[in-house]
C-alpha positions as CSV (number, residue, x, y, z in Angstrom):
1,X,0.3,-7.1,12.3
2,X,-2.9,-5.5,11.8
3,X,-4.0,-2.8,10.1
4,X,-4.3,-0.4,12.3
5,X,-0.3,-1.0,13.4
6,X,0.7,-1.5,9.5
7,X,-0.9,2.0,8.7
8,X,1.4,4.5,10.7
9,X,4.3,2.5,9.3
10,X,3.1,2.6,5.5
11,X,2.3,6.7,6.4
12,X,6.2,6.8,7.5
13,X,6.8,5.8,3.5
14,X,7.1,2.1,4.1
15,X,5.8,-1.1,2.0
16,X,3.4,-3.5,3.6
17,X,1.9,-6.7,2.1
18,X,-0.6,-9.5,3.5
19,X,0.5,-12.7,3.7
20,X,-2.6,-14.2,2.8
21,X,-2.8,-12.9,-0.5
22,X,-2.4,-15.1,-3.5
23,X,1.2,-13.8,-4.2
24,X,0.8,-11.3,-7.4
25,X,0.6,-8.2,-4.8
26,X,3.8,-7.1,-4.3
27,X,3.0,-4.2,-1.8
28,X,1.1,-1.2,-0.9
29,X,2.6,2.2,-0.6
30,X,1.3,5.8,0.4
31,X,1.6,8.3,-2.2
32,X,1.7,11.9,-0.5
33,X,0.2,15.3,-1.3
34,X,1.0,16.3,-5.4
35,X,-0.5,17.7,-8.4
36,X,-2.3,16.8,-11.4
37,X,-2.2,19.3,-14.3
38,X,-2.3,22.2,-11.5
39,X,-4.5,21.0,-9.4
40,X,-4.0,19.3,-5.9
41,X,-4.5,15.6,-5.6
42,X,-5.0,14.5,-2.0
43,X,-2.4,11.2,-1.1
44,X,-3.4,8.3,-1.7
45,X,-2.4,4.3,-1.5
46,X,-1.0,2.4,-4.7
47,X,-0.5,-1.9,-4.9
48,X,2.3,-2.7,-6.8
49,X,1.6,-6.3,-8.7
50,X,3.4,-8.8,-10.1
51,X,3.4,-7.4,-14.1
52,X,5.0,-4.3,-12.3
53,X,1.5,-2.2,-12.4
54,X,0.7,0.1,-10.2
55,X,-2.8,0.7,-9.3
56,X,-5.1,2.5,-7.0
57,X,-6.2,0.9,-3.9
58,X,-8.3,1.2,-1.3
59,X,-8.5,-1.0,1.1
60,X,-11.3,-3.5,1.7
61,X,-13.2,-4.8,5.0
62,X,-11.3,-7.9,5.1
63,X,-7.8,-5.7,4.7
64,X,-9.0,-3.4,7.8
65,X,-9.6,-6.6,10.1
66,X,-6.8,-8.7,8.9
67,X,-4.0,-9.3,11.2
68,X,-1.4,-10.8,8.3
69,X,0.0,-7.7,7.4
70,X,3.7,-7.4,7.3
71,X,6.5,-4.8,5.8
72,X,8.1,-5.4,3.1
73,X,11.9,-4.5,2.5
74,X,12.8,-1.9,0.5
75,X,12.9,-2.9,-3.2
76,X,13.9,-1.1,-6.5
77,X,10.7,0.0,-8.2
């Protein structure tokens, strides 16, 4: 899939991966609307690795035109 189809999907609340990547991403997720110590923070993505980190991402160029993109089932984390 690309992109541009994996994005409403991963807005929905599901996990997407590329298939191309080296194997320590796990998945990207949408984080919605919340607050930090009373102020708003605007949603954003997270990519959950390997070590079980989560960490901001954005994606890249080569993300935006890739066309490996595929969801990932639902997994207890």
């Amino acid at each position: 899939m690309t992109f541009e189809e994996i994005l409403p999907e991963i807005k929905k609340g599901k996990k997407a991966v590329r298939s191309n990547w080296e194997g320590t991403e796990l998945f990207v997720l949408k984080v919605d609307q919340t607050s930090f110590m009373e102020d708003v923070l605007n949603p954003y993505f997270l990519i959950k690795t390997e070590d079980e980190a989560y960490s901001m991402w954005t994606p890249n160029v080569c993300d935006v035109l890739a066309e490996d993109w595929v969801l990932v089932e639902d997994q207890e984390h």
